[in-house]
Every structure is written in C-alpha cells, then in structure tokens.
C-alpha positions in Angstrom: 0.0 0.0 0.0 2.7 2.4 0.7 4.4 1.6 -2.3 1.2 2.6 -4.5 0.9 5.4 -2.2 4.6 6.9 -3.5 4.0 6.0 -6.8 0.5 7.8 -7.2 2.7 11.4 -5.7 5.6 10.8 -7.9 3.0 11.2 -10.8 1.2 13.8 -9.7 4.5 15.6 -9.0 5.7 15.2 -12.7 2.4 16.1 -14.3 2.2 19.3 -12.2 5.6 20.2 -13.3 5.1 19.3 -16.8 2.6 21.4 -16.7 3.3 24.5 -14.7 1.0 24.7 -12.4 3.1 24.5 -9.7 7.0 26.3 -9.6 8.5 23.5 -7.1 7.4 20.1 -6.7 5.7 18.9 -3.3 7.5 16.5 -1.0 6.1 13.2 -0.8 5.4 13.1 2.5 2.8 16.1 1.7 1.5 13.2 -0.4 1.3 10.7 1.6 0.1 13.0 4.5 -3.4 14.3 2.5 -4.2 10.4 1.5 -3.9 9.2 5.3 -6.2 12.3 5.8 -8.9 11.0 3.0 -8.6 7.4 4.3 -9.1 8.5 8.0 -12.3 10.5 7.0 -13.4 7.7 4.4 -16.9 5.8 5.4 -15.2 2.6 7.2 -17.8 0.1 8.6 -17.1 0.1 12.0 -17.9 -2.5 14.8 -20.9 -0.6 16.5 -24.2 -1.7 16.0 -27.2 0.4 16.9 -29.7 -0.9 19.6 -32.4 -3.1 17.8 -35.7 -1.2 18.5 -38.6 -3.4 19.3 -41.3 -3.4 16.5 -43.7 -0.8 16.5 -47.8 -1.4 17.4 -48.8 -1.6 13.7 -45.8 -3.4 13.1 -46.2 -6.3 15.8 -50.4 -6.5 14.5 -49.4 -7.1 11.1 -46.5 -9.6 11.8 -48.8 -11.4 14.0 -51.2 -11.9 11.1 -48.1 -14.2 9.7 -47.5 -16.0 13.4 -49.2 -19.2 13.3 -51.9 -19.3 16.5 -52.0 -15.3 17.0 -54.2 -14.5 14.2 -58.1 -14.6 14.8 -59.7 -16.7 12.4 -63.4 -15.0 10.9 -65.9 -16.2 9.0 -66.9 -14.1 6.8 -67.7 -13.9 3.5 -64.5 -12.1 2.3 -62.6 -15.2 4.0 -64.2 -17.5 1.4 -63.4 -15.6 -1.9 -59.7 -15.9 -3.7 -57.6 -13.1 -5.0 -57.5 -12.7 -8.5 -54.6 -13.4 -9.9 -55.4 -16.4 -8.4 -51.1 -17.7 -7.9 -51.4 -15.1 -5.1 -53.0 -17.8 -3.3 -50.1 -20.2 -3.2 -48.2 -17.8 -1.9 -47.0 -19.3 2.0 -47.9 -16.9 4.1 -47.2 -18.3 7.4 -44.0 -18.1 9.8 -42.3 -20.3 11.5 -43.7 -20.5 15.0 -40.8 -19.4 17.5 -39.7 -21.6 20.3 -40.4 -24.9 18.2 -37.9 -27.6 18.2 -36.5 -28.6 14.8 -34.8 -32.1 14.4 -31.1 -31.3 13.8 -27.7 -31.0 15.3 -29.5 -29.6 18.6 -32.3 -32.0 19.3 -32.9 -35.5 17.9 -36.4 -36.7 16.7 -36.9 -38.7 20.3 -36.0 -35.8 22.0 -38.5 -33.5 20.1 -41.1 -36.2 20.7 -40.5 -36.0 24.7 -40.4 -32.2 24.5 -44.3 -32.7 22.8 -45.5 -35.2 25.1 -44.1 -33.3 28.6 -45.7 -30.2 27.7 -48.2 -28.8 30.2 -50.7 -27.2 28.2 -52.2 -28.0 24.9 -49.9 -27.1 22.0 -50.4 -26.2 18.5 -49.4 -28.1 16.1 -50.4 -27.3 12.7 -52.2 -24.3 11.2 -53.2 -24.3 7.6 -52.9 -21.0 4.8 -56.4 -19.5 4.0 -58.2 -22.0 2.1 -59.3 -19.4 -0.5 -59.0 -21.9 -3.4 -60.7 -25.0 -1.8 -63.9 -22.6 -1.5 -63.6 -21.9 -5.3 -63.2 -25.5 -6.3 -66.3 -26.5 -4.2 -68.5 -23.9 -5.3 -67.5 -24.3 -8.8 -68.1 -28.4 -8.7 -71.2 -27.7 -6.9 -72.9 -25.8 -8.9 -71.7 -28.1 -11.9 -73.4 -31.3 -10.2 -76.4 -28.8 -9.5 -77.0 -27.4 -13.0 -76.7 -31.7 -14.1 -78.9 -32.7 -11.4 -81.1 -29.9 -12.8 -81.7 -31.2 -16.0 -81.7 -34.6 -15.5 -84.4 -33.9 -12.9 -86.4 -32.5 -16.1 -85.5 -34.6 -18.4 -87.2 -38.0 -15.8 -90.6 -35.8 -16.0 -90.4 -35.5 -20.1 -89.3 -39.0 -20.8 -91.8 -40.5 -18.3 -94.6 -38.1 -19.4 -94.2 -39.1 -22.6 -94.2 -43.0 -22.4 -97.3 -42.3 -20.6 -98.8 -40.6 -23.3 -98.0 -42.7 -26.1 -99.0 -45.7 -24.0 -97.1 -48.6 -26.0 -98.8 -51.4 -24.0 -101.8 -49.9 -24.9 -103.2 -50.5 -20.9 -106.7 -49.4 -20.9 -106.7 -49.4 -17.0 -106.0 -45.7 -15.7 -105.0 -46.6 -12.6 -102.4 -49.4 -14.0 -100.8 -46.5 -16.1 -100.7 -43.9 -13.3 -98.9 -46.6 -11.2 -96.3 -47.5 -14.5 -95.9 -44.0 -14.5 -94.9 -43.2 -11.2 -92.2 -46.2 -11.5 -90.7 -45.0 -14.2 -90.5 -41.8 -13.3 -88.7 -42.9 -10.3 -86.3 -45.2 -12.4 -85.5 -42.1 -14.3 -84.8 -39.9 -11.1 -82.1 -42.2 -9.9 -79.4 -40.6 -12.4 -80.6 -37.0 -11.2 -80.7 -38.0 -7.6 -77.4 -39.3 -7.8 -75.6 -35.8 -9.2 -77.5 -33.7 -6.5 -75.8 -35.9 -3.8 -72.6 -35.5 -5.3 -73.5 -31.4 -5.6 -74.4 -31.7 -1.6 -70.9 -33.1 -0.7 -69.1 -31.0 -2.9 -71.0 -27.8 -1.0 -70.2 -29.6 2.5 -66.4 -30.4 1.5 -65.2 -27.2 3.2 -66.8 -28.5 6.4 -64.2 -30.8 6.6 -61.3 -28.7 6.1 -58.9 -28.1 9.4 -58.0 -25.1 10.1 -55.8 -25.6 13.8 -54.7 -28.8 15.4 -53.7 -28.9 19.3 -51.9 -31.8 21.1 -53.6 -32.2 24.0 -51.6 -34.1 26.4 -52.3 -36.2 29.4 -52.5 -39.6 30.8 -55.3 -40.1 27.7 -54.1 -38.1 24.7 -56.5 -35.8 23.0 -56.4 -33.6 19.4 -58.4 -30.2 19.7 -58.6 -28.9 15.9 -61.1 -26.6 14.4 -62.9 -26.5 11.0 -65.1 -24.3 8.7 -68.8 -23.5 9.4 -71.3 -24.2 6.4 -72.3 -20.8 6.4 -70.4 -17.4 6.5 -70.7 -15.7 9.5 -71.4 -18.4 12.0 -69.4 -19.3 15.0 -66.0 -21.7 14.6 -66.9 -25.1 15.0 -64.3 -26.9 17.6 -63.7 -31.0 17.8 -61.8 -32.7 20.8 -60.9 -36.5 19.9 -58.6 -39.1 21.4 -55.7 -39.6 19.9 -56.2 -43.2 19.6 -59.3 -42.4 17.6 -57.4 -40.1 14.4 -55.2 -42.0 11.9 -53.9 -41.4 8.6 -54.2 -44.2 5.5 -51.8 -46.4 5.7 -50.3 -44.9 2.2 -50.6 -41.6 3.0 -47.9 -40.8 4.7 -47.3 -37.5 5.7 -43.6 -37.2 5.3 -41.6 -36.4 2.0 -38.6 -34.7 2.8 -39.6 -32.2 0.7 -40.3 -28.4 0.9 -39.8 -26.2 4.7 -41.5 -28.7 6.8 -40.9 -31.7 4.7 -44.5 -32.4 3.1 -44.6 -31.1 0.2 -46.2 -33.5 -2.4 -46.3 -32.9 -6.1 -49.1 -35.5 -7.0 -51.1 -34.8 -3.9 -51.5 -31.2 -2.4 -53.6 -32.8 0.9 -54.0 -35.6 3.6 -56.6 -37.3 5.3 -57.4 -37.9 8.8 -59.8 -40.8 9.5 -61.9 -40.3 12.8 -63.3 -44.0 13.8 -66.5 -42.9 15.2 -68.1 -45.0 18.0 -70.5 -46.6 15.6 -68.3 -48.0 13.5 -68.3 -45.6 10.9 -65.4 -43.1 9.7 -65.1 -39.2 9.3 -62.6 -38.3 6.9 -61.2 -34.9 7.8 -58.7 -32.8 5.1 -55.4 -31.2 5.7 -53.4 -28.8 3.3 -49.6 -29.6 3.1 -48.8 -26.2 2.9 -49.7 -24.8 6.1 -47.2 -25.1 9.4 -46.3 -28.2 11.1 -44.5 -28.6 14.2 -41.5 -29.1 13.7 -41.4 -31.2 10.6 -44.0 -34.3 8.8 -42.3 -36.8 11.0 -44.8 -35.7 13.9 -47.8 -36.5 12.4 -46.5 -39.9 10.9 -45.8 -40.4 14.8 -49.2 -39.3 16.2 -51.4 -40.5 13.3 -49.7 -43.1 11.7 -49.0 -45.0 14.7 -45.4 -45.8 13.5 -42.6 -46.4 16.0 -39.8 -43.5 16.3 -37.2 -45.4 14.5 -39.8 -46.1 11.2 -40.9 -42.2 11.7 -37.1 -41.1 11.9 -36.2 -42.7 9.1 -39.0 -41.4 6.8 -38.6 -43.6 4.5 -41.5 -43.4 1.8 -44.1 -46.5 0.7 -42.6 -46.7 -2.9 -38.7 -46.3 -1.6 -39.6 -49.7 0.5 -41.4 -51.6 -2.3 -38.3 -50.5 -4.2 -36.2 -52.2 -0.9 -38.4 -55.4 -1.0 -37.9 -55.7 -4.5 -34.1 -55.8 -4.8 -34.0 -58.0 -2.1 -36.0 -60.4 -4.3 -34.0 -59.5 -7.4 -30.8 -60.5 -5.1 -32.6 -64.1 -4.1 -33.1 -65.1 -7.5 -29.8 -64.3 -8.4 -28.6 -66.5 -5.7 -31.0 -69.3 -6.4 -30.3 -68.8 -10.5 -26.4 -69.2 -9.2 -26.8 -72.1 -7.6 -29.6 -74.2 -9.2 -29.3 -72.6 -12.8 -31.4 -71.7 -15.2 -34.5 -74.3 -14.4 -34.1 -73.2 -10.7 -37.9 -72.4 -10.9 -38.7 -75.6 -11.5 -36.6 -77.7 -9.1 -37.6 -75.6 -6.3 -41.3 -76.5 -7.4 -40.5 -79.7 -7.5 -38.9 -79.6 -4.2 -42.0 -78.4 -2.9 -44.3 -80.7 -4.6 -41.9 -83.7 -3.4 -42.5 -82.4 1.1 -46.4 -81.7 0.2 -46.4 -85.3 -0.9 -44.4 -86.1 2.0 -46.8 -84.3 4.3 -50.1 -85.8 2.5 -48.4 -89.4 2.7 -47.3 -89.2 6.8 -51.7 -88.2 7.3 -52.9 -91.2 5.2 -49.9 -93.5 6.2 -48.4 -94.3 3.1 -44.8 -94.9 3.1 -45.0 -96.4 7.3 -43.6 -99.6 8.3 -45.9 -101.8 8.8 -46.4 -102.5 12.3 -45.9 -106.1 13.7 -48.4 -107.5 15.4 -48.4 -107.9 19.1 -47.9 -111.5 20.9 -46.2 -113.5 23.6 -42.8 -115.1 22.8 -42.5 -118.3 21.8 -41.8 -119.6 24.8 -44.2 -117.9 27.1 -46.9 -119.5 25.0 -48.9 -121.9 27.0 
C-alpha cells in the first residue's frame, strides 16, 4: 500500500511540473500525509451496531397476522373468496412458529417427541394457509353437479310423461298406467338424484377442512382442531378427539422430505385424517400440506400413523420400500439362478411338490412300516 501510495505522488508531481502549475514540486510526505487524511475520513464500517428497536404497534399487529396461533380466524364472506390473480393464493404466508424444536444438530427426533408429550398445556401443532382456493373449487363443482342434477331432474318428467302418453302397452286401465308411470318416473330420477348428492358433498367439502390442530396431552391423549362452518358468518366449529381415535391411510404418509416442513407433495396437495366414530363408521377430515407443522412431517407420521420413532425417523416413503423389498427379491433369485441354474424355478417347485407329498403321505400313512403284530414269545406261550 505504501508503495502505491509513493507512486500515485511521484506522478502527480511530474504532471504538475510538466505542466506548470506548480513552480516547485511537493515533498512526498505532503502526499502521503493528504491520502492518510482521505482514508481517515473515508466511510469505514465500523464494529458498533445500533440498539435493535422493538417493532412498532402496527408493526407487531401485522406480523402477527403471519404468526401461526395469533391471528383470529373470521368467518366471513371475504374469507371464502380468492384473490385474483389467483397464484397469489399459493403464496406461503405463514411463519415459523418461534420456540419450536427442529430435528437437527440440537435435538434429535426422540428428543423433540418428549419435548411434545411433557408439555403442560395444549400445544399447537399445525395451522393451515387460507383455504381461499378449496372454497372456489367447491362452489364451482357444486354448482356443476347442480345445474346436471337440474336437468336430469327434467329430463325423468319429459321422458316418463311421454311414455305415458303414447302408451305402447296400450293399458286401458288408468289406474295401472298412473302406477307404470310413477315407476318410471322414479327409475329415471335415480341418475338425477345421484348428481344432486354429489352437488351436496361438494358444498359440504369445506366443512371438513382443518384449520388448527392442538396436542392435548395427558395420561389419555386428546387432538383439539377446528374447521369451517357451512355458512359465513357463523361461530368456529371446535372438535376434541382421542388420539387413539385419528389415523392417517396407511399410504398416506405424511412425510416427504420435501419443501420447509418436509410435506410437500407434487401428486397430492392434501391428507386425510380418519376419525373412527363410535358406531363403526369413519369421518374423513382434510389437511393442506402447505400450512405449518410442528417441527417437521415426522410428527404426524408419529401421532397419526401409529409408527414407532425409529420407522418415523427414518422417513422412508411406501414406494422407496417396495423398491427395498424388490431388490432383495432380485438379489434371491440371483442366488438361487447361481446355484440351481437356469431351471431353478422348477426344481424348487419340484422340491416343494416332493414335502407336500411327504406331508399328504405321513396323514394317510403311506410310506410307514408296517407295524408287527403284538404276541407272547414263543416260549411264554402256554
């Protein structure tokens, strides 16, 4: 640096006395003096940092909008209708909630699971984004099945009025063709009937979407969650369930190792609960991957699908152990096409064939010595 430094005044001497600007030429140490004077009041980042001011009233309401559990949940109208463009909707809008254990380098997944299970009061554990574009899909496939059910509803009246008018049996009786007419007019509703039950589930599909799940714990575990009302503008509806009584499928797991909290799915943007009701039935309830999770998709595979902690550590998905199971079969018949060649299928059938006619023979008694029949010796015989 010092050595740039005395070349940079060596050329500025020259050039001012090249051109005359100045009579005699400045010492360098001049020089040198007027740069240490530009670098001392240059902008150096320094090592103080400012006190961190706490976040302002409006600040802290509209950053606990993005806090999962702080925001109140409505149910208004304006809740239900998506904003146009409609990828604003996929948009995450939800935090991480602070003070959340995350499997890593700090805790391990047994360790999170104790910290769940010892807490003292109920804890949330998932919290979905605004379901915006489920509302959209159900209104929009129920008034498709409506509109359907419509006119098949009309069409069963014209069709069955007018086999009754042309009267191809030519039945005389009134009362006979009143009666034919009522059956076929039922016969023909069954198709319309049909679509307006599918409308009705499609209009009640947002009933069964959860909003907040809490871990209840206790000597008998309990999961608090809440849902959507039918109507806008009526109060939240609330569930409390054991534990014991919520499972997801068996191929649904909830895990993927994919996206912030690990369940992100590509061919499948939900789950299902199943809630074994005390009559036998089921209640299938819907959750969105994309809202928060505590800590990560392991948790739920825990609580709901009633897997140990070593199989919900691991993670590993249903098709990545079919894919196990089948190269431990491709390694088998290696071994058996090693030892037994090419026709090893057949001798290990015939192997088998050869015990079951073992096993058949040994009930029936084929193949036993005969027994010898019992008597005295020869000498005891009197």
């Amino acid at each position: 640096m010092s050595l740039l430094l005395t070349r940079l005044a060596n050329a500025s001497l020259k050039s001012n006395s090249t051109i005359g600007l100045i009579k005699s030429p400045r010492p360098a140490a001049s020089c040198l003096i007027n740069f240490s004077l530009l670098r001392y009041k240059a902008h150096v980042p320094s090592k103080y940092k400012p006190k961190q001011e706490l976040p302002s009233e409006v600040e802290w309401k509209h950053l606990k909008e993005h806090i999962p559990g702080e925001k109140n949940h409505t149910n208004t109208l304006q809740d239900r209708i998506p904003k146009f463009p409609l990828g604003k909707e996929n948009v995450p809008t939800l935090l991480p909630r602070p003070g959340v254990p995350q499997v890593g380098k700090q805790f391990t997944f047994r360790q999170v699971i104790n910290i769940l299970k010892n807490k003292k009061q109920p804890e949330l554990i998932y919290e979905s984004e605004p379901h915006r574009l489920y509302f959209l899909m159900s209104v929009c496939f129920a008034l498709v099945f409506t509109i359907y059910g419509g006119v098949l509803f009309e069409w069963a009246f014209w069709i069955s009025g007018k086999e009754y008018e042309e009267n191809e049996t030519e039945q005389a009786n009134e009362v006979i063709r009143k009666r034919d007419w009522l059956i076929s007019l039922g016969k023909y509703l069954v198709p319309s009937a049909v679509i307006f039950g599918f409308a009705y589930f499609a209009a009640l599909f947002p009933t069964r979407l959860i909003r907040r799940i809490w871990f209840l714990p206790g000597p008998v575990e309990h999961i608090k969650f809440t849902s959507y009302p039918l109507f806008p503008g009526r109060p939240t509806p609330v569930y409390t369930v054991p534990l014991a009584n919520l499972s997801r499928r068996k191929t649904a797991r909830v895990w993927t190792g994919k996206g912030f909290y690990g369940t992100s799915d590509k061919g499948m943007f939900f789950f299902i609960l199943k809630e074994h009701l005390a009559n036998g039935g089921n209640k299938n309830w819907i959750i969105d991957r994309r809202g928060f999770f505590w800590s990560d998709g392991r948790v739920f595979d825990y609580l709901f699908g009633k897997e140990s902690l070593a199989e919900s550590e691991a993670g590993v998905p249903y098709d990545a152990q079919f894919g196990l199971i089948n190269s431990e079969l491709k390694k088998k018949k290696r071994q058996l096409r090693q030892e037994h060649g090419w026709f090893w299928r057949f001798k290990m059938a015939g192997k088998l064939m050869m015990e079951d006619a073992r096993k058949v023979g040994s009930y029936i008694g084929i193949g036993k010595p005969k027994e010898e029949d019992k008597s005295l010796p020869k000498g005891d015989k009197k």
